[in-house]
C-alpha positions as CSV (number, residue, x, y, z in Angstrom):
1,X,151.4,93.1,123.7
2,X,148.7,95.7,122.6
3,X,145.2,95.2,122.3
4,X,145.5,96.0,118.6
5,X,147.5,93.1,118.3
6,X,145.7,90.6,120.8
7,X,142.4,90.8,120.0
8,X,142.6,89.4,116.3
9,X,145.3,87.0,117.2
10,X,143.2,85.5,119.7
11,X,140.2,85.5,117.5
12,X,142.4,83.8,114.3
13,X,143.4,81.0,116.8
14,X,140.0,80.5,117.7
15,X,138.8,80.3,113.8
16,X,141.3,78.1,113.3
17,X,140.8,75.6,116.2
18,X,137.2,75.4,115.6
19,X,138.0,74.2,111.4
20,X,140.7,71.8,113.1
21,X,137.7,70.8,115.4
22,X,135.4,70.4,112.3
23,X,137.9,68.8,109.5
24,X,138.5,66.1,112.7
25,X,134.7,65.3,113.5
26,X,133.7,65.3,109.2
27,X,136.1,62.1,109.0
28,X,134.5,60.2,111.8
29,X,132.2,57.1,111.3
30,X,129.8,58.8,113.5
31,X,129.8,61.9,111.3
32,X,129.7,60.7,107.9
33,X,126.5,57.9,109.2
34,X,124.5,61.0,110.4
35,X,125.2,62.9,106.9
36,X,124.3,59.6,105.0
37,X,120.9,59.1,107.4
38,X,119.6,63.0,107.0
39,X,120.5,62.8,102.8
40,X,118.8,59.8,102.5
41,X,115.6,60.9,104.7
42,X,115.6,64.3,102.4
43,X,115.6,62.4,99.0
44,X,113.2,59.7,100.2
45,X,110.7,62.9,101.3
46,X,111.3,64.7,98.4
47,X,111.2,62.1,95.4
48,X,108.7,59.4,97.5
49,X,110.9,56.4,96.8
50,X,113.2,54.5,99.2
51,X,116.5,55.1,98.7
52,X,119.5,53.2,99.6
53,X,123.4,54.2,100.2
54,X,126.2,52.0,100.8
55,X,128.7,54.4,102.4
56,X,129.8,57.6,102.0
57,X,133.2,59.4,101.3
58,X,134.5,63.0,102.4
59,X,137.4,64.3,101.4
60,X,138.8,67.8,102.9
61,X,137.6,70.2,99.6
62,X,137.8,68.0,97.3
63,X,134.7,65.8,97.1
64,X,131.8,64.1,98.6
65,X,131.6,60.2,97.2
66,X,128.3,58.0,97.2
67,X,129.4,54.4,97.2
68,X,126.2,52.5,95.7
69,X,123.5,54.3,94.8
70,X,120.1,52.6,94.4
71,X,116.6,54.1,93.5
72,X,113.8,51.9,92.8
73,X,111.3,52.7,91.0
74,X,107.4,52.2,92.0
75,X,107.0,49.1,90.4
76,X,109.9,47.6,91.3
77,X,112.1,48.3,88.9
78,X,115.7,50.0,89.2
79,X,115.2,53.8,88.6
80,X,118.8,54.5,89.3
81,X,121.6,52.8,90.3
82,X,125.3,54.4,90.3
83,X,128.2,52.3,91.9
84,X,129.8,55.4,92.3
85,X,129.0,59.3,92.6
């Protein structure tokens, strides 16, 4: 087989082994607790309130789903709360 033909087949296996690689890991329960821990740190930085998520939901392309959404606000009071996003 040439190199012409090689060299990209080689490389498009390679693509497409590392987004099998990555569509695996984005489902796991490990995965999806380290993307919930970082949002959650940004927002609480960013807006100075605590902010609290149930569990969150990735689909392949199609969407990323907050399950339970609270924000209270400074005195105590619910700022936001969404069951679902």
């Amino acid at each position: 087989m040439p190199k012409i033909i090689k060299i990209p087949l080689i490389t498009l296996a390679v693509f497409i082994g590392i987004l099998l690689l990555f569509l695996g890991v984005a489902q796991t329960h490990w995965f999806k607790n380290f993307i919930k821990s970082n949002l959650i740190s940004y927002c609480e930085e960013e807006l100075d309130l605590k902010v609290h998520i149930n569990s969150l939901e990735i689909d392949y392309f199609d969407f990323i789903k907050l399950n339970q959404l609270y924000i209270p606000g400074k005195n105590n009071d619910t700022l936001i709360y969404a069951d679902q996003i």
